[in-house]
MARDRENDREN-859873 format. One line per 4 residues: number of its first residue (from 1); for each residue z, x, y of C-alpha. Coordinates in steps of 0.001 Angstrom, whole numbers, plus 524288, in hexadecimal, padded with zeros to 5 digits. Layout:
BEGIN
NUM	Z,X,Y ~ ...
***
This chain:
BEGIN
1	D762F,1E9F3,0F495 ~ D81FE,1E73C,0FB85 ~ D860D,1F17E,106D9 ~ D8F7A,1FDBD,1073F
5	D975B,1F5BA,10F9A ~ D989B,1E92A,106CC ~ D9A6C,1F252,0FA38 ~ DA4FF,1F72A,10058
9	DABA9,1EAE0,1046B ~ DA9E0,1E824,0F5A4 ~ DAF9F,1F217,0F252 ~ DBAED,1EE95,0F9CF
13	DBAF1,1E1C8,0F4AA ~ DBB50,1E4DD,0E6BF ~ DC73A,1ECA3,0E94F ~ DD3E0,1E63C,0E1B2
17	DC9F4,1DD9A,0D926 ~ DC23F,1E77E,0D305 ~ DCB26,1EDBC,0CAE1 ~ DC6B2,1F781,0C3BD
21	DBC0E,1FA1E,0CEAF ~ DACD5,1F880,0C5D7 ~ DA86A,1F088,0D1F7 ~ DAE20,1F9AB,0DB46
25	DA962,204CC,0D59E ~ D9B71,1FFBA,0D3B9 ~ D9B4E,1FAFF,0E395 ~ D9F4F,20BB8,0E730
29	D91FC,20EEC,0E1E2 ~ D8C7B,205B6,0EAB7 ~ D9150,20CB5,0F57E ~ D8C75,21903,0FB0C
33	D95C0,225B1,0FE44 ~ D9898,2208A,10CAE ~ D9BBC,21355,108F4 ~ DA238,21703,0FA94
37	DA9D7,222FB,10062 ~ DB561,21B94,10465 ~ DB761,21937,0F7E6 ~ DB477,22529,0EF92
41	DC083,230B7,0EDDE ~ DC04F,23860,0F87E ~ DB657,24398,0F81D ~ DAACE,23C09,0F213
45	D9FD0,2420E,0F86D ~ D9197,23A7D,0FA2E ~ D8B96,242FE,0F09D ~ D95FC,23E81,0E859
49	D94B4,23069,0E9BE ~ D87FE,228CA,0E2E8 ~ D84C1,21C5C,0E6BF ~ D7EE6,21598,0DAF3
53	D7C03,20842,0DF7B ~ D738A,207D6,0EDB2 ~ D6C17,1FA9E,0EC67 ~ D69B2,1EE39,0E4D2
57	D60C8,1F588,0DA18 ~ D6B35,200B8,0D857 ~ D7487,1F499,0D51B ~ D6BCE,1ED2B,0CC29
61	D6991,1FA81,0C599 ~ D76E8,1FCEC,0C266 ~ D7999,1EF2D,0BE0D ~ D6DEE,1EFD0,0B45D
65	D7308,1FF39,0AEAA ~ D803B,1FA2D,0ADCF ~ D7C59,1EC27,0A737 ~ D7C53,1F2AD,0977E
69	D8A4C,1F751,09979 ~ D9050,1E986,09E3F ~ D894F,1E220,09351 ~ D8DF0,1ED60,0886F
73	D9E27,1EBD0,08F28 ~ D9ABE,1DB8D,08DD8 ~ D94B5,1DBF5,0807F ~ D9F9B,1E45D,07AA7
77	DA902,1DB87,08240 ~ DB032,1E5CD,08B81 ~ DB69B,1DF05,09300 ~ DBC81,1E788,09ED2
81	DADB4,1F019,09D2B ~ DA645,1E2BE,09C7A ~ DAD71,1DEC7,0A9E6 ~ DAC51,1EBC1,0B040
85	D9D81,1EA63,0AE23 ~ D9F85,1DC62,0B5A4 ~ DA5E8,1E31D,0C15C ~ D9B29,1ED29,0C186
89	D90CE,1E2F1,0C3D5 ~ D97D2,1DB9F,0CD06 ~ D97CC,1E5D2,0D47B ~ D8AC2,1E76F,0D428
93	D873B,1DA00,0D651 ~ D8EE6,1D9FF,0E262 ~ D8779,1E580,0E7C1 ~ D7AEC,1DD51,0E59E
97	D7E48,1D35E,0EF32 ~ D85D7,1C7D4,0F084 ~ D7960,1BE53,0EC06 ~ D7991,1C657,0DF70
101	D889E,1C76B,0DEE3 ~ D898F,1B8BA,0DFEC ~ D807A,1B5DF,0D319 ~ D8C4D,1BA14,0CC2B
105	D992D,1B5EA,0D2A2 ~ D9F91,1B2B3,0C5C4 ~ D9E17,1C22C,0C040 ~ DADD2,1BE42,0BDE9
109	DAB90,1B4FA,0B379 ~ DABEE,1C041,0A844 ~ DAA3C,1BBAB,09B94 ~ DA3A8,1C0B7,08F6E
113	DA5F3,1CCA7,095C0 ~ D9D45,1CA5A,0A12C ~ D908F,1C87C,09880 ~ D8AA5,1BC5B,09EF1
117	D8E6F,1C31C,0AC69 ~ D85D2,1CE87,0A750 ~ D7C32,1C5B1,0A457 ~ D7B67,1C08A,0B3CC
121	D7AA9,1CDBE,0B81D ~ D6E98,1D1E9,0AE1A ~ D6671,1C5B2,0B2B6 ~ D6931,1C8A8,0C109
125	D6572,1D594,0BCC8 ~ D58BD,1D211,0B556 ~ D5CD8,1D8BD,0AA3D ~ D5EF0,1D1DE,09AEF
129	D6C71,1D25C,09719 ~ D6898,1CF22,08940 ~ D6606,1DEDE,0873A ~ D7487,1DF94,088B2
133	D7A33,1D168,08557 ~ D8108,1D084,0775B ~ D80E5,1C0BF,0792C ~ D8F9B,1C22A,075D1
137	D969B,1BC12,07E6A ~ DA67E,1BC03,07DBC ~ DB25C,1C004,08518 ~ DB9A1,1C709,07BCF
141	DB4FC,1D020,07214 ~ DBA66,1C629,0671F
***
């Protein structure tokens, strides 16, 4: 997993182009209190503050636990909901490493609501997206 130090350059990054923050957000619990403190309202204490995602498997975990809502906001073609879940696992990806991150470069190309994007992700993750997949695939709910 990528160090306190990068995710915080990230962080930085993102800032301007992530607008409503989902990738943001999901690179704070990254971060432990010392490193994530600069950026928390003022008064946060440690015992306050969980860090959710520590390493590689803590990643993959919350990839796989969040992979039932995505296809649900793609399937019932939700379009800002479908793209949030998009942000959310670039994010993730990222903090996996740059040879993961590359595999999918083109997580911009959103269309049918990010399905075939979800799709990538599941085999990466070794899961079967057809649990989840309608085989619908459109951009409008037309």
């Amino acid at each position: 997993m990528r160090t306190q130090e990068e995710i915080i350059e990230r962080i930085k990054d993102l800032k301007g182009t992530d607008f409503f923050g989902f990738q943001i957000y999901e690179l704070y619990l990254a971060l432990d209190h010392e490193h994530v403190k600069p950026f928390l309202k003022e008064g946060v204490e440690e015992k306050d503050w969980e860090q959710t995602i520590k390493n590689d498997e803590d990643v993959k975990k919350t990839m796989i636990d969040y992979m039932e809502f995505a296809w649900e906001k793609a399937n019932n073609c939700r379009g800002i909901s479908a793209s949030r879940s998009i942000s959310h696992y670039k994010a993730w990806l990222w903090l996996l490493g740059d040879v993961v991150f590359n595999q999918f470069d083109d997580l911009e190309d959103y269309e049918y609501y990010g399905k075939d994007k979800l799709v990538e992700i599941c085999v990466f993750l070794g899961i079967d997206s057809n649990k989840w997949d309608d085989g619908r695939r459109v951009n409008s709910e037309d």
